[in-house]
N, C-alpha and C positions, 0 to 999 in steps of 0.2 A: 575681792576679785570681780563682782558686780562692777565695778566704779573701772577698772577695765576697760569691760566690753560697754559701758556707758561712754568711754571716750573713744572708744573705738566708732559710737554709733555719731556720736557728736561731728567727731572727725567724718567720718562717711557722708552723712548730710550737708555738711560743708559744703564737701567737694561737686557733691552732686548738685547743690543749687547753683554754686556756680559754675559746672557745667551745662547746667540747664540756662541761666544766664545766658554767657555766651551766644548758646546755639541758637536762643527766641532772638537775641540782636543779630547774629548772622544772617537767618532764614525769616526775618521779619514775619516770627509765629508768637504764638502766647507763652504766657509768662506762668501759666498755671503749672506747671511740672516743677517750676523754679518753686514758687509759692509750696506747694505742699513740699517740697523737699528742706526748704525754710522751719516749717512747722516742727517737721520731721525731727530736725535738728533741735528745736525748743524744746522740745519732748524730752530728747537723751539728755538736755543739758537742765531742764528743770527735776527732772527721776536722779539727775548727778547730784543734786544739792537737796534732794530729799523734797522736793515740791511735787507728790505727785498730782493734786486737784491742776496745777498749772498744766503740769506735763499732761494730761488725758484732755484738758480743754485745747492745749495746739493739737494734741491728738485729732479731737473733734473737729476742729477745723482744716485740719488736713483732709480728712473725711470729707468733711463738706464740699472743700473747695473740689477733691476729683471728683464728686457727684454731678455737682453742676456742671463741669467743663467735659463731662464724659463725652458729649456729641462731640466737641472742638476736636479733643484727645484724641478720638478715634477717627474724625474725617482727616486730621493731621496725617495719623498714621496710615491711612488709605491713601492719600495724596505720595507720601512717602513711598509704599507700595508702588504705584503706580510709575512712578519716575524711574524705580530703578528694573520693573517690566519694558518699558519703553528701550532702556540701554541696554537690558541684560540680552544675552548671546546665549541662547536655549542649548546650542549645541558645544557651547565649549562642555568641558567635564567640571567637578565639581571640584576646588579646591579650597582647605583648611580655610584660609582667609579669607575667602568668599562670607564665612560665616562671621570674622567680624564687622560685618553689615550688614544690610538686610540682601546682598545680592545671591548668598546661597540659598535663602529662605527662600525667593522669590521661585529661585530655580527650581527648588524642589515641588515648589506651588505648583509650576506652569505644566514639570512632569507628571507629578504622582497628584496633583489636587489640594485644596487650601483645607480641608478637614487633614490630610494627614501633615503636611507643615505645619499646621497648626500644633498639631500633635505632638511631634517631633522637636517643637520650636518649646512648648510648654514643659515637657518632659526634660529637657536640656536646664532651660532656667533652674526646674526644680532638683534637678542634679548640683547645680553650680550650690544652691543653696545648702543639699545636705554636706557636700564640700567643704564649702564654708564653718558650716557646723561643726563639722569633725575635727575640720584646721583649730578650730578654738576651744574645743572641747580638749582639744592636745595639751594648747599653750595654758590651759586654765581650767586642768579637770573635775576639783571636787565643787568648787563653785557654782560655774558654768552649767554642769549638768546636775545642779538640783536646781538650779536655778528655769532650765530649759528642758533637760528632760529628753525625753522621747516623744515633746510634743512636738520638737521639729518636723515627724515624719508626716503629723496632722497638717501642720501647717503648708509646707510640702505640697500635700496632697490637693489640699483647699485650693491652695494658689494654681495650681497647677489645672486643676478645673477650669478656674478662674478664666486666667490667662488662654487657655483652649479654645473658648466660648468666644472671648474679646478676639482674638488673632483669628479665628478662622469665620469670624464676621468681617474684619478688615481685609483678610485676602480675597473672598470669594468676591467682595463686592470690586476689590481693586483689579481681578482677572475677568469679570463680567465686561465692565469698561477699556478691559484692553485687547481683550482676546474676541474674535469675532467665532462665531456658534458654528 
């Protein structure tokens, strides 16, 4: 049931390089998001055929490369911020679809401050993922969960810090630049 959710990750990596593809030739940005997401995919597909020395060395460089590209990464995302503070309508209300983009997040920034967006924005992700979790712990329960465990909520948690730290450094500096004192 590992070899599952091994294709499942495979499949997932996929798509997500070449959405990250795509989006670096649309917005003529970097290709680093593509790239670790590439890895990503080597990983579940070298752990599929039992290579795991391969699989932890793309692991490794997957690492690597968002290490180094962390400034690009995040002034990307500050830039991104910032376009959609410029267009966003503080006073419209907030609705459902606003949030798939960053146009609720920004809103909530501009009202309540980028610590608690941040927050809100973190806590969400990590939501999506214990979701996820539970979704596959359904379709694939004795496996799955000795496989995974109850370390999801660790993990979860870690990210969710993580992710906190990163977003409410990207908003606060994208609401400094947009909003006047």
């Amino acid at each position: 049931m590992v070899k599952e959710v091994l294709i499942f990750g495979i499949l997932f990596f996929a798509s997500l390089t070449l959405f990250n593809v795509f989006l670096a030739i649309k917005r003529k940005e970097s290709f680093a998001p593509a790239i670790v997401g590439f890895f990503m995919m080597l990983m579940a597909l070298f752990f599929y055929f039992d290579k795991f020395l391969y699989g932890f060395m793309s692991f490794a460089v997957s690492v690597i490369v968002a290490v180094v590209k962390y400034n690009e990464a995040s002034k990307t995302l500050e830039r991104q911020f910032k376009q959609e503070i410029e267009k966003t309508d503080i006073t419209e209300p907030l609705k459902i679809r606003d949030f798939l983009t960053w146009k609720g997040w920004v809103k909530i920034a501009m009202r309540k401050g980028a610590e608690k967006a941040a927050l809100v924005y973190a806590l969400f992700l990590a939501a999506v993922a214990v979701i996820v979790w539970l979704l596959l712990i359904n379709l694939f329960p004795p496996e799955f969960e000795e496989s995974f465990g109850a370390r999801i909520y660790l993990y979860a948690g870690v990210f969710t810090v993580v992710f906190f730290f990163y977003y409410r450094r990207a908003f606060e500096k994208a609401l400094k630049k947009n909003i006047p004192p």
